[in-house]
MMTF fields as JSON, N, C-alpha, C and O atoms, coordinates in Angstrom:
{
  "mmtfVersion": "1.0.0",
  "mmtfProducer": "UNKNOWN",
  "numBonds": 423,
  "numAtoms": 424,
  "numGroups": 106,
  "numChains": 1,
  "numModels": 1,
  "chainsPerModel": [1],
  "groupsPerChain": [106],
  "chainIdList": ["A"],
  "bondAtomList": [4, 2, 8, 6, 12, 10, 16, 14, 20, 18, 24, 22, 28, 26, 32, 30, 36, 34, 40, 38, 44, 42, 48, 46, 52, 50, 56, 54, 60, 58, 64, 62, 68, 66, 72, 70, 76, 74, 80, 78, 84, 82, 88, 86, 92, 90, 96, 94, 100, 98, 104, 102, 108, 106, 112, 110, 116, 114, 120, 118, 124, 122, 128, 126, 132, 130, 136, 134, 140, 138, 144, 142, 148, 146, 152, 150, 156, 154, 160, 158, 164, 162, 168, 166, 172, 170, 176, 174, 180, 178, 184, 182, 188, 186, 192, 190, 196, 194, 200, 198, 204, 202, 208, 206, 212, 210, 216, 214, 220, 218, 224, 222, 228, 226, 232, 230, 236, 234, 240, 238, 244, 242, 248, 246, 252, 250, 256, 254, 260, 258, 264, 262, 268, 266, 272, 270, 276, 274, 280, 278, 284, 282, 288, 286, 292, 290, 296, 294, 300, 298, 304, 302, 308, 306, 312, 310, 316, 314, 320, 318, 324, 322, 328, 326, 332, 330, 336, 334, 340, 338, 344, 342, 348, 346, 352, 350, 356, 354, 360, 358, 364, 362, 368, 366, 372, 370, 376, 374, 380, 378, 384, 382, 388, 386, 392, 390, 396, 394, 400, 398, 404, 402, 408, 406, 412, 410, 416, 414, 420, 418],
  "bondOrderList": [1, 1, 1, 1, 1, 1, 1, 1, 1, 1, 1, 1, 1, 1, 1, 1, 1, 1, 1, 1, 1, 1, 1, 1, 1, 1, 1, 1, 1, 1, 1, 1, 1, 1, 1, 1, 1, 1, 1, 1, 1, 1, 1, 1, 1, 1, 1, 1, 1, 1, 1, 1, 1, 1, 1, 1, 1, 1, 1, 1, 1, 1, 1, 1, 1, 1, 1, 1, 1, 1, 1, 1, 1, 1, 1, 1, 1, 1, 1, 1, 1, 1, 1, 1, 1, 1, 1, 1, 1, 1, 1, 1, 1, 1, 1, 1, 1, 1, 1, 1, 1, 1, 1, 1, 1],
  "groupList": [{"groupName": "UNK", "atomNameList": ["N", "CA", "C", "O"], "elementList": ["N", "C", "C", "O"], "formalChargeList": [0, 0, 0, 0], "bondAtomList": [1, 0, 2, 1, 3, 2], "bondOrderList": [1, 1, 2], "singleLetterCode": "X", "chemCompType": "L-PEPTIDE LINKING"}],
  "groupTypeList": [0, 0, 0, 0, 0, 0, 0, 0, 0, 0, 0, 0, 0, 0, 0, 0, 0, 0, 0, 0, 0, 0, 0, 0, 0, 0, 0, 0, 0, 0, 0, 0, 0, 0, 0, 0, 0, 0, 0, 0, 0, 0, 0, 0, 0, 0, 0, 0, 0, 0, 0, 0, 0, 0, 0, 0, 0, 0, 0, 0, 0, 0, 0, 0, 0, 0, 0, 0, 0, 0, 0, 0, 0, 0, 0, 0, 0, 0, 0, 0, 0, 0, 0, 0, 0, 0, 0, 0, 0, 0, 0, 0, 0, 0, 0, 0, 0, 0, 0, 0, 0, 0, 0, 0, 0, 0],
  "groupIdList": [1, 2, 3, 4, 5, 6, 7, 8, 9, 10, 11, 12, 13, 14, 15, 16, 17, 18, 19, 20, 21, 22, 23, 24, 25, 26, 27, 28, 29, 30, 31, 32, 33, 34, 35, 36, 37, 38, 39, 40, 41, 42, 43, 44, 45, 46, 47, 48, 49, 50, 51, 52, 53, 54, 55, 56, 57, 58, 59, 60, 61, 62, 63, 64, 65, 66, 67, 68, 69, 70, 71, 72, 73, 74, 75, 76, 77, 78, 79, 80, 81, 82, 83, 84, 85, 86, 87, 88, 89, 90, 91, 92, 93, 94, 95, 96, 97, 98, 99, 100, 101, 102, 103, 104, 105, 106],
  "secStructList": [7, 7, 7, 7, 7, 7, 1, 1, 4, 4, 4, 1, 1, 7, 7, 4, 4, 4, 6, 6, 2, 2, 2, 2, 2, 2, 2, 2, 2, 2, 2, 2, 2, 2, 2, 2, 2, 2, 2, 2, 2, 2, 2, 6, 7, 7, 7, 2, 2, 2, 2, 2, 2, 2, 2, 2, 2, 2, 2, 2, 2, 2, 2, 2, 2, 2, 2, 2, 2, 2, 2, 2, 2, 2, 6, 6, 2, 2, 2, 2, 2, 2, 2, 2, 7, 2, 2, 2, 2, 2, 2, 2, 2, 2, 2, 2, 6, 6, 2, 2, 2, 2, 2, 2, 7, 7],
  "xCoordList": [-14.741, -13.4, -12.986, -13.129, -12.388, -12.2, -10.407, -9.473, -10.316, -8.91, -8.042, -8.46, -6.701, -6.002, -5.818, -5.859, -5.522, -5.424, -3.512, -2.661, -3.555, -1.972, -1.946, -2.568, -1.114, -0.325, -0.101, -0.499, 1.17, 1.752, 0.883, 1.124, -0.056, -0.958, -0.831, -0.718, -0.838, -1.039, 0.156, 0.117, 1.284, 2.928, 2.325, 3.391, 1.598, 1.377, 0.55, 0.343, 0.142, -1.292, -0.985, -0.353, -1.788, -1.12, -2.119, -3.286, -1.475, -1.219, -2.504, -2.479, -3.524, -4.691, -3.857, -4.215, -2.464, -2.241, -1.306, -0.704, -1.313, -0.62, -0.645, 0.315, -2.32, -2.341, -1.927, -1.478, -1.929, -1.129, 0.689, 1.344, 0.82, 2.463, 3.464, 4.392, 3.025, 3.983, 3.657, 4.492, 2.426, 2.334, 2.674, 3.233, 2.332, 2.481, 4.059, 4.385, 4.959, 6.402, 7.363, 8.445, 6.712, 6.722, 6.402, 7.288, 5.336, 4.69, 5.751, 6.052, 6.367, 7.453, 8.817, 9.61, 8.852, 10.107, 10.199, 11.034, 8.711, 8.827, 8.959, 9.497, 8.226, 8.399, 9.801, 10.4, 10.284, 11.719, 12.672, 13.666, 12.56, 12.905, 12.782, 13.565, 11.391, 11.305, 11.943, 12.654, 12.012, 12.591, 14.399, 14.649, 14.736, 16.117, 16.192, 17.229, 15.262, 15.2, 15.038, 15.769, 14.336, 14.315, 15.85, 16.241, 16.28, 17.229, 18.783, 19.736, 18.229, 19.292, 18.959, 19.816, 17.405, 16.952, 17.093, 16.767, 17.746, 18.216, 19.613, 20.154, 20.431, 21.589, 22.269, 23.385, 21.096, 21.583, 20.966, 20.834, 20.504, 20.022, 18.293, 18.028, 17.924, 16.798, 15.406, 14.95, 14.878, 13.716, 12.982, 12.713, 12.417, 12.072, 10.691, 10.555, 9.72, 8.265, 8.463, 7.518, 9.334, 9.589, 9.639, 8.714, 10.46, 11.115, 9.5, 8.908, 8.916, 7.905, 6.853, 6.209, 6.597, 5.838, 6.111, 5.392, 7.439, 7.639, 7.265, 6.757, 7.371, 7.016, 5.495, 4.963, 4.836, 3.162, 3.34, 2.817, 4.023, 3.767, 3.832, 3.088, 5.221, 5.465, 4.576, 3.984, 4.043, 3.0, 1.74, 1.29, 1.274, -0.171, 0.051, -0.882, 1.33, 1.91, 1.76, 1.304, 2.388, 2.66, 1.009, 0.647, 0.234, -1.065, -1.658, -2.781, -1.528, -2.5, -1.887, -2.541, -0.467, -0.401, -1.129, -1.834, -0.838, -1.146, -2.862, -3.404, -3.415, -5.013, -5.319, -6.483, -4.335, -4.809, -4.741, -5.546, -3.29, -2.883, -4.357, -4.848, -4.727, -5.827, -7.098, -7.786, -7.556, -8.439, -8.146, -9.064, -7.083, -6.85, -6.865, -6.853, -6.893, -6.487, -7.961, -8.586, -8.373, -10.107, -10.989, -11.809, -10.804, -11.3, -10.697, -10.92, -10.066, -9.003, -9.219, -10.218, -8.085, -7.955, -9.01, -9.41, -9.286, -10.894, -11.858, -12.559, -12.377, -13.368, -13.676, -14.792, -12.223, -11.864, -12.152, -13.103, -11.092, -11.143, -12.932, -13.347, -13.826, -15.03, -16.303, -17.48, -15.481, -16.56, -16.239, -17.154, -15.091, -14.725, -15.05, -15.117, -15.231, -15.575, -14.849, -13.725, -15.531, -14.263, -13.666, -13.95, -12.717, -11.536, -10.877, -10.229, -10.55, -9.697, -10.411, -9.717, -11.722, -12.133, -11.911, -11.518, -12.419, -12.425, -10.854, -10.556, -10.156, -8.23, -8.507, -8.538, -8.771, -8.597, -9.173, -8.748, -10.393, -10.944, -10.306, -9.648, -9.959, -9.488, -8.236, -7.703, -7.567, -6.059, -5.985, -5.051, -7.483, -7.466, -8.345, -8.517, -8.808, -9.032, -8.615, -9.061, -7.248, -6.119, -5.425, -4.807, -5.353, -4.649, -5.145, -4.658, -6.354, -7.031, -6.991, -7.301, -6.718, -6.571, -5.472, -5.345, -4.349, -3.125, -2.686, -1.709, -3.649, -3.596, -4.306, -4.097, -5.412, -5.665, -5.285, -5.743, -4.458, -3.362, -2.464, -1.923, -2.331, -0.879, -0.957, 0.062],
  "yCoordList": [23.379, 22.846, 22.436, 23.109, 21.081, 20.678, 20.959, 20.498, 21.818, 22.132, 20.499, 19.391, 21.037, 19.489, 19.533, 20.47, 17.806, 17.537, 17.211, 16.531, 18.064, 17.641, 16.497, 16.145, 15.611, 14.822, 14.242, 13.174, 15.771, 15.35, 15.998, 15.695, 16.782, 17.132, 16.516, 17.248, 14.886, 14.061, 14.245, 13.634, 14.735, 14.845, 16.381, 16.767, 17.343, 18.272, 18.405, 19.396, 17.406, 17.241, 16.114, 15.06, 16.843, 15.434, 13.803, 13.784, 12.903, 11.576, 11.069, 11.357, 10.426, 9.571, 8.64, 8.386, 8.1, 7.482, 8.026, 7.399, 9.555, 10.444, 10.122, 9.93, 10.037, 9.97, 8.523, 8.439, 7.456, 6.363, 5.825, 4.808, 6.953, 6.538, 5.767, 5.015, 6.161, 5.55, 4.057, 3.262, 3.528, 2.705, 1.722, 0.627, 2.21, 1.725, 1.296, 0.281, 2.229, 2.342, 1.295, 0.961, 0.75, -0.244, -1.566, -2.42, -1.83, -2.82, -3.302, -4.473, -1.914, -1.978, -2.539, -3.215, -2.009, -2.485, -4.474, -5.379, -4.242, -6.022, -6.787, -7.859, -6.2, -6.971, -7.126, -8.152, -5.481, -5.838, -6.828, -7.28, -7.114, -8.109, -9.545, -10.421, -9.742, -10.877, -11.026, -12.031, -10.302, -10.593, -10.887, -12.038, -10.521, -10.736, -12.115, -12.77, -12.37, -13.652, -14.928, -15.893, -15.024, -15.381, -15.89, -16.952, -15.006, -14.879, -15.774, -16.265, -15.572, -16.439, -17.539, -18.416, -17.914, -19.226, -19.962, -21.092, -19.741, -20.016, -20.015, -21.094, -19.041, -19.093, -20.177, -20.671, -20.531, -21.711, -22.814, -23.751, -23.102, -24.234, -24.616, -25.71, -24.132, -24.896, -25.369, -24.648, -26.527, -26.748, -26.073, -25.003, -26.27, -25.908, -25.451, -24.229, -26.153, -25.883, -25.115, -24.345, -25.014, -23.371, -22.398, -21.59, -22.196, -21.063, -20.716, -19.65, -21.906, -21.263, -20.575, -19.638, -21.288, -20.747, -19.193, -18.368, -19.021, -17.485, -16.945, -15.836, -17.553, -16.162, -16.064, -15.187, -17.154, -16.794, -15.911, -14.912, -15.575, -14.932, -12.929, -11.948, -13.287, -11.877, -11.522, -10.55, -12.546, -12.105, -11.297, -10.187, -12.501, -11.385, -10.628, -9.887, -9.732, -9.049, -7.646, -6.556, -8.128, -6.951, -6.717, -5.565, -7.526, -7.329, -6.929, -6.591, -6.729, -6.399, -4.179, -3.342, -3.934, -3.021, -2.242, -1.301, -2.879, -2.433, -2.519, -1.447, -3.081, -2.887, -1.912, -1.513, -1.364, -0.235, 1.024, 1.955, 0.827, 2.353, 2.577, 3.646, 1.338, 1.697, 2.076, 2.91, 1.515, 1.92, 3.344, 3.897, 3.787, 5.153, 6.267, 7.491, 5.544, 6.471, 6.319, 7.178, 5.376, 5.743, 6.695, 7.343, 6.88, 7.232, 8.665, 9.261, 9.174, 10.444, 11.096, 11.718, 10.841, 10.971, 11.35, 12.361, 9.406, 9.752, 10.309, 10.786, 10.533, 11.159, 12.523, 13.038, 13.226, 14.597, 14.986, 15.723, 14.341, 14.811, 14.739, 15.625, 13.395, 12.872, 14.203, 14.335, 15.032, 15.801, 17.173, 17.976, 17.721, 18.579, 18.185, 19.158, 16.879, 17.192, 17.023, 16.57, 17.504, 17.387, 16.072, 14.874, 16.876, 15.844, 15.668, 14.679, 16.002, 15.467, 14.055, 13.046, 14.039, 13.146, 11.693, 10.586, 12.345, 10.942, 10.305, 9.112, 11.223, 10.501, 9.561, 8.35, 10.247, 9.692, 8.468, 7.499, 8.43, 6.84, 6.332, 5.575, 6.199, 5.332, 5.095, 4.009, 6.109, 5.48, 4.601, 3.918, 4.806, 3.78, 2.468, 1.524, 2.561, 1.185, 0.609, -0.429, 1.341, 0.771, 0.268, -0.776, 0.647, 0.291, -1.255, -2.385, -0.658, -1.948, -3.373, -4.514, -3.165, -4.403, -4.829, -6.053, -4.022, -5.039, -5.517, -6.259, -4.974, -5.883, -7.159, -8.227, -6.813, -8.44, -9.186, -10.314, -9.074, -9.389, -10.156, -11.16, -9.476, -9.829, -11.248, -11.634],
  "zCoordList": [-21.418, -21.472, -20.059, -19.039, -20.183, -18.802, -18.44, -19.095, -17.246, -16.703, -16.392, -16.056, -16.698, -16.803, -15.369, -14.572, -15.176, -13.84, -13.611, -14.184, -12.547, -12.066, -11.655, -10.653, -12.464, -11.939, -10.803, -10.337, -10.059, -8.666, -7.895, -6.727, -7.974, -7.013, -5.711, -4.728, -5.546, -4.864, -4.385, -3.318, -4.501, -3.571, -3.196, -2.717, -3.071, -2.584, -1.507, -0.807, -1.453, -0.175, 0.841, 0.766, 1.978, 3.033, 2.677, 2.286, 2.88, 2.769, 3.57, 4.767, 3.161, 4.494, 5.529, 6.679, 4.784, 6.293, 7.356, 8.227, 7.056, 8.016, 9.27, 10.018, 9.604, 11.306, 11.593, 12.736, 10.992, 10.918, 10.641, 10.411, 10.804, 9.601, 10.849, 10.552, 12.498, 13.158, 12.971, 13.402, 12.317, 13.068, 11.456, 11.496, 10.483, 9.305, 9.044, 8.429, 9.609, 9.773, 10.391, 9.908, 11.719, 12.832, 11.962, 11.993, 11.244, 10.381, 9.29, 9.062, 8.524, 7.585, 7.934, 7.279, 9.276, 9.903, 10.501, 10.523, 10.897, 10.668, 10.194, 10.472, 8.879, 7.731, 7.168, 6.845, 7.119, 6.662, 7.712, 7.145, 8.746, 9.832, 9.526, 9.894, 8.594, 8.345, 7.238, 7.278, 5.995, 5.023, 5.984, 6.341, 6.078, 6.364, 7.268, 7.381, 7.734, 8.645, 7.314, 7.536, 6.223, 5.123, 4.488, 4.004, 4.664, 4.169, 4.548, 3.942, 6.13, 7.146, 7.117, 7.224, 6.938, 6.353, 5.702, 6.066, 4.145, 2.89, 3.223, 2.983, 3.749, 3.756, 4.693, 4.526, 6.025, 6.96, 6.269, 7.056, 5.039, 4.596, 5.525, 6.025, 5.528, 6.676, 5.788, 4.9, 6.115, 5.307, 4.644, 5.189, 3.449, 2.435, 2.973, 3.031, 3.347, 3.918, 4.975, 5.149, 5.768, 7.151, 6.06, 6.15, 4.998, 5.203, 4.122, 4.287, 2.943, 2.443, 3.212, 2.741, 5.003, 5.885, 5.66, 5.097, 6.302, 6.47, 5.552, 5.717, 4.106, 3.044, 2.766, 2.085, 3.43, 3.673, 4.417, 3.925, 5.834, 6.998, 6.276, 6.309, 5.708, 5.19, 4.852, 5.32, 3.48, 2.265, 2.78, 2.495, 3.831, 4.786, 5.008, 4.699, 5.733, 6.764, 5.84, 6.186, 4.356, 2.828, 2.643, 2.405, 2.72, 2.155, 3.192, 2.82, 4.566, 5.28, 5.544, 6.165, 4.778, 4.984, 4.286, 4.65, 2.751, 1.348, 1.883, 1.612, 2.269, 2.579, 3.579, 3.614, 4.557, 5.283, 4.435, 4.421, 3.518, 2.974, 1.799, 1.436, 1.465, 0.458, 1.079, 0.491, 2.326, 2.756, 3.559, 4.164, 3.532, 3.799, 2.798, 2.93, 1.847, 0.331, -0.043, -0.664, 0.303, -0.398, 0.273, -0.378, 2.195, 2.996, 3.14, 4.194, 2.32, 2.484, 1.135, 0.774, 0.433, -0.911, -2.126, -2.703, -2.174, -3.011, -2.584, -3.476, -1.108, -0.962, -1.034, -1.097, -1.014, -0.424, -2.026, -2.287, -3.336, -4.475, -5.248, -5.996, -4.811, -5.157, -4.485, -4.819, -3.448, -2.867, -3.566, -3.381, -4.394, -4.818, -6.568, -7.319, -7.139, -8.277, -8.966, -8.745, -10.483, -11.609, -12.25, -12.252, -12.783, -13.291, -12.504, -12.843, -11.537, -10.149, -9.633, -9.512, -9.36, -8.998, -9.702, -9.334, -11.033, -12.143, -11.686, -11.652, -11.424, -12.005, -11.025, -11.243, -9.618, -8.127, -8.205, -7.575, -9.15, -9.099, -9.746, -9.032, -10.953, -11.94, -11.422, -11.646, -10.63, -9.765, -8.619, -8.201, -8.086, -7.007, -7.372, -6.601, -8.52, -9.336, -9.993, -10.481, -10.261, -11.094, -9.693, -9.903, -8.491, -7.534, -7.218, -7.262, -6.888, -6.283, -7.621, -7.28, -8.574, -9.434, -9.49, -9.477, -9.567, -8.892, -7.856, -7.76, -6.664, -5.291, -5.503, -4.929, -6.664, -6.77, -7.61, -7.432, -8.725, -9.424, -8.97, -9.431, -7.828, -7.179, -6.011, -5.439]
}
């Protein structure tokens, strides 16, 4: 009989991009900088092809975070649960392959 797997387990344990978070934080804060610059963009009327520039700029900016936190979550997370086994492991994959398909979804 296989023991059930918690859930929030994952809110109980530290995070792979811990030793990263100042810098992930700084990244967030730019981004949120740009969104609001977006915004002043639309609201001052300004060409249509600038302001679509910027939302390429963001878009990389969102995807290049979302690609560290995953390559932190695979390099942390899955490996830690994948070396311990189990049904922990299985979830950890299928959550970070459910992850990784809506980054490419998206």
């Amino acid at each position: 009989m296989t023991e059930p797997v918690d859930e929030h387990a994952h809110d109980q344990a530290q995070h792979g991009y811990i030793g990263d978070k100042k810098a992930y934080l700084a990244r967030l804060k730019r981004i949120e900088g740009q969104a609001r610059g977006l915004q002043r963009m639309v609201e001052d009327e300004k060409y249509c092809i600038d302001i679509l520039t910027q939302i390429s700029a963001m878009t990389k900016a969102l995807e290049s975070v979302a690609l560290g936190l995953l390559d932190d979550h695979l390099t942390h997370c899955v490996v830690d649960a994948a070396a311990a086994g189990g049904p922990e492991a299985d979830a950890k994959i299928k959550e970070a392959s459910a992850a990784i398909a809506r980054l490419v979804r998206s």
